[in-house]
N, C-alpha and C positions, 0 to 999 in steps of 0.2 A: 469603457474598454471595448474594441474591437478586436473580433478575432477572424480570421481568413479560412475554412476550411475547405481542405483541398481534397476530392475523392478521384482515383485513378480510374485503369483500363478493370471495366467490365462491370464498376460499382453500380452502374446503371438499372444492372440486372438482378441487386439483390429483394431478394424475398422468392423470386424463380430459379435463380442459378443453386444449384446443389442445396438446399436450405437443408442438409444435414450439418453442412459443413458451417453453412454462412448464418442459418433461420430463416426464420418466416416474413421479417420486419424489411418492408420496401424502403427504397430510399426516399419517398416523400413521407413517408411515416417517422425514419429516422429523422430528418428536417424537422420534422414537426416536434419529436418529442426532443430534442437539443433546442430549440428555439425556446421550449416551454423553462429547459434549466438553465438557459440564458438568461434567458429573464429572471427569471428568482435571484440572477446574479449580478443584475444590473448591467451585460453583456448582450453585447449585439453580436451576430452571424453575418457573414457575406459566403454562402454555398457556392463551391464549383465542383463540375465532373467532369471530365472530360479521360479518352481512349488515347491522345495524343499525347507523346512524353514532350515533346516540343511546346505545346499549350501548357501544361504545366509546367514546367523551365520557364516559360514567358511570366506565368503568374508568380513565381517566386519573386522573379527576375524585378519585378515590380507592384512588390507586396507594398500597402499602406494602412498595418497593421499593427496590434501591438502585440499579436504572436501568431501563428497558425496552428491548428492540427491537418495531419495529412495522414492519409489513407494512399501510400502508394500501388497497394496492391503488389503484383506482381512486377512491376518496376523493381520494387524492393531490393528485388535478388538480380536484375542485370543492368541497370542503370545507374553509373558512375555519373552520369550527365545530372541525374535530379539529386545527388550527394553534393555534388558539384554545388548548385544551384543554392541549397538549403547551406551550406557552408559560409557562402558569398553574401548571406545576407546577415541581419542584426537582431532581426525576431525571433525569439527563440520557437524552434519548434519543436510539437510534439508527432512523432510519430506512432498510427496507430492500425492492430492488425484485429479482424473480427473473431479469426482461427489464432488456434494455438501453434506458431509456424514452426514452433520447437519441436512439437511432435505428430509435423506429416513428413513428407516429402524430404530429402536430406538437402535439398537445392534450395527448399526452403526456408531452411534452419538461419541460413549468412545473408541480412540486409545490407546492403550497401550502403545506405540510407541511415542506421543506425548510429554513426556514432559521430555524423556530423549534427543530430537532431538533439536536442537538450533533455531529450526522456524517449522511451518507446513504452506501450503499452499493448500486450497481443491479450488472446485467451481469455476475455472477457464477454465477447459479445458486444451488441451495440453498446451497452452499460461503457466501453472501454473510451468510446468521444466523450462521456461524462465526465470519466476521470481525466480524460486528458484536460477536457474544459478548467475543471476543480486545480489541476495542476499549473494551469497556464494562471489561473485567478489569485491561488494561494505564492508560486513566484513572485508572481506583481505586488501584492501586497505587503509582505516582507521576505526580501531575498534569502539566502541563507546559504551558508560557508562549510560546503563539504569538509569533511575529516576524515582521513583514512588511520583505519585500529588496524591494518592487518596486510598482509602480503596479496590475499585473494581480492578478484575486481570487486568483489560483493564487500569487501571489508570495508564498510564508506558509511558516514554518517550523514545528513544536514544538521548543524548546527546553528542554532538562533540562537544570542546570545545579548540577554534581557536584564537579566537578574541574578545573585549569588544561590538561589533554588535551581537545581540541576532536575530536570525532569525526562529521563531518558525512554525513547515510547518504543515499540518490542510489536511487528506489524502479525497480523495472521494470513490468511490462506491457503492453512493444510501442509504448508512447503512445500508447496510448489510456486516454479517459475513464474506464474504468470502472473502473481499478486506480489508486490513490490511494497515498497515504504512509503508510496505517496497514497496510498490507501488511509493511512495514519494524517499525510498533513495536514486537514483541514484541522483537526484538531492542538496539532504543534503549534499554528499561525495561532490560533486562541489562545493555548497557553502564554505564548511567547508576547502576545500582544498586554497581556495580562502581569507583564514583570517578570513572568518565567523563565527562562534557558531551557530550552528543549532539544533533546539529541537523538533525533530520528533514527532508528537504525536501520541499515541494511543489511542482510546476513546471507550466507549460500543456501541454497532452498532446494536445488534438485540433488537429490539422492538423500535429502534429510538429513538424518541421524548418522556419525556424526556432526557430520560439521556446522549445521545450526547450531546447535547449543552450544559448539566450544565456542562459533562466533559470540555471540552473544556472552559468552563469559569473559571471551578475550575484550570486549567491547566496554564491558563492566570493570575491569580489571585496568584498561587504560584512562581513565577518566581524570585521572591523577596527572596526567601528560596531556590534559586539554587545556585552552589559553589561559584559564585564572582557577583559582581556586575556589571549591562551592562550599556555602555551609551546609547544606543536606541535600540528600540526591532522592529521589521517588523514582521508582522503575512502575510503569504502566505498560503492563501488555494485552492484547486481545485475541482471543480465539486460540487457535498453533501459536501466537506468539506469548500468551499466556503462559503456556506449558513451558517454552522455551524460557523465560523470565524466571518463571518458578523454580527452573531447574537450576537456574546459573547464578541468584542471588544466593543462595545458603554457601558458594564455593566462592564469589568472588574475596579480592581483598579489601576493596572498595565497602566503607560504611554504606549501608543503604539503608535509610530511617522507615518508608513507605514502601507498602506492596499495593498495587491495586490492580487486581484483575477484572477481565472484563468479559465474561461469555467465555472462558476458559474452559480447555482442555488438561484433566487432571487424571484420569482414568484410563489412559490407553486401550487397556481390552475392553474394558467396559463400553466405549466409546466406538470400538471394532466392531463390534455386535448389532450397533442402532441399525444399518442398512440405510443410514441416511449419507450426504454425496460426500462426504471425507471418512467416511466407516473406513474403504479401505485403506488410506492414506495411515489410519492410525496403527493399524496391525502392520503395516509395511514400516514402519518408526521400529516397533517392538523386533519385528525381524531383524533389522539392523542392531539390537542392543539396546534402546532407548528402553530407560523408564517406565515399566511398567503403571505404577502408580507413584503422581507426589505428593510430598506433602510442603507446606512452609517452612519457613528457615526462622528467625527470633526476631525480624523484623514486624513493624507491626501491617496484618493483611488485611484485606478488604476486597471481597468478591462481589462482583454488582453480575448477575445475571436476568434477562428476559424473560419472563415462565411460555410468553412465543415463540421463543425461539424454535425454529426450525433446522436449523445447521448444526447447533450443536445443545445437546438434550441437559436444560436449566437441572436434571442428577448430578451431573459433573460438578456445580461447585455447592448445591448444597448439600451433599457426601462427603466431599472435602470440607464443609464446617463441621459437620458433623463429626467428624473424625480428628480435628482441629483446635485450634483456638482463634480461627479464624472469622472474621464478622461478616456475615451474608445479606447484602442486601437485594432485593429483587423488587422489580415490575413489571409490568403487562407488555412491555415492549416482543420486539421480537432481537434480531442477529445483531443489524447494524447500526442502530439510533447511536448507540456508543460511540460512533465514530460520525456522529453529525452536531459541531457547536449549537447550531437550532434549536436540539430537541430536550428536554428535561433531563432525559436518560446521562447523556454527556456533562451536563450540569451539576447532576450526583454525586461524577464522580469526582469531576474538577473542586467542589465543594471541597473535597477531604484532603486537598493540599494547600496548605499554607503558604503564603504568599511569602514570608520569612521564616526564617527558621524557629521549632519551638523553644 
């Protein structure tokens, strides 16, 4: 697999240009470390940069690719000509932003670019050509058939569709915007490859509480109106999307045989207090209304936590066994092994689902 990456006006300059905004990482250092996860993915690179919107128009114009990521920078927001471009062709692509462009600039906020591109990903950091890479790889490998549970844009699933086992996955990052469902896919492509049906969700994430959760209930609640009928459904979620799982299986209507949390959040204030990078995220849930504290529903649960973890503090789920009847497993990992088919961690947890119903 080939992929095209495109970097705009001024990419040239990062590691110097404002590295409050952008970092510290040059762009032959990005090159380098994207080449290194290319590889791991049996993907090659073809790098370009270029200040000229006309040179990249040219490059789209006659892509030989089986998808690109692009970086249009500030094109983004006045160049209907590189919408244009990315529209007229057949590779999907991914566009990506190093800033969070949601919350600088208000001229920043509306890409042009966006909604001709097959995914965007901002708010990441360089980490954000990863994902896009991981998204362009997990597409290729098996497609998968948006659903929309809901009237809102974010009301949208992918579905893969494998097996009579429903496995609906519940993504984190705090809820906020900039962390998306495709954080989840690598792991839905495994499950799904594996005979499973997996129903990736997407949910509204700025301003939180409420409307993640009712997503996520409303998302659970229509499962009944997707193309066939499952013998048992497992809801898996991780991190924020943990919590949100947690909260919306004990009220769906939906049977749900399995819980399996992943590095969850179950403690809100508790959670508010670490001073670690979503403390405050958690107390701004509770100001809104959210859930204090949860607990499981009568499904059967299963907490897998990292005693590494750094994001979010391995108290959270086992206080929640403790308090429970829920079953805790832990290892020496840290946040995200969970969310990599590779590593043992994900193997865990994927173990605790049965391939057919019991």
């Amino acid at each position: 697999m080939r992929v095209l990456v495109i970097n705009g006006p001024n990419l040239n300059m990062l590691g110097t240009r404002e590295p409050e905004v952008y970092g510290s990482t040059t762009l032959p250092e990005l090159e380098s470390r994207m080449n290194g996860w290319a590889e791991a993915l049996g993907v090659s690179l073809d790098w370009r940069q270029s200040n000229s919107e006309g040179e990249i128009i040219d490059w789209l114009q006659s892509v030989d690719a089986a998808g690109v990521i692009i970086n249009p920078a500030a094109l983004s927001h006045t160049s209907r000509a590189v919408a244009d471009a990315i529209q007229a062709i057949t590779a999907p692509v991914v566009e990506v932003h190093i800033s969070n462009i949601k919350a600088r600039e208000a001229w920043r906020a509306e890409s042009f670019v966006s909604g001709a591109c097959a995914h965007t990903i901002f708010g990441r950091g360089v980490v954000g050509y990863r994902d896009a890479l991981l998204h362009l790889v997990n597409s290729s490998t098996l497609p998968t058939a948006p659903v929309r549970y809901g009237p809102h844009e974010d009301n949208i699933g992918d579905l893969r569709v494998t097996g009579s086992h429903l496995v609906v996955l519940v993504h984190g990052g705090f809820w906020r915007e900039e962390y998306a469902s495709d954080t989840m896919e690598s792991i839905a492509v495994d499950l799904a490859q594996s005979g499973l049906t997996t129903w990736n969700l997407e949910y509204r994430r700025a301003g939180g509480w409420p409307g993640s959760g009712h997503d996520v209930l409303t998302a659970l609640d229509f499962i009944p109106q997707l193309e066939r009928t499952f013998d048992d459904v497992t809801v898996i979620g991780h991190s924020a999307g943990a919590y949100l799982a947690m909260w919306a299986i004990p009220r769906t209507s939906t049977t749900v045989g399995r819980s399996l949390q992943m590095a969850g959040i179950f403690d809100l204030r508790s959670a508010g207090t670490t001073g670690t990078v979503g403390a405050r995220d958690c107390l701004k849930m509770i100001e809104s209304g959210a859930p204090a504290i949860l607990t499981p529903g009568a499904e059967r649960t299963v907490l897998f936590h990292g005693l590494a973890d750094e994001v979010v503090d391995p108290g959270q789920s086992s206080d929640l066994a403790s308090r429970s009847s829920a079953e805790l497993v832990t290892t020496e990992s840290g946040h995200f092994q969970w969310l990599d088919p590779s590593k043992e961690e994900w193997q865990l947890v994927k173990s605790r689902i049965p391939a057919e119903s019991p």
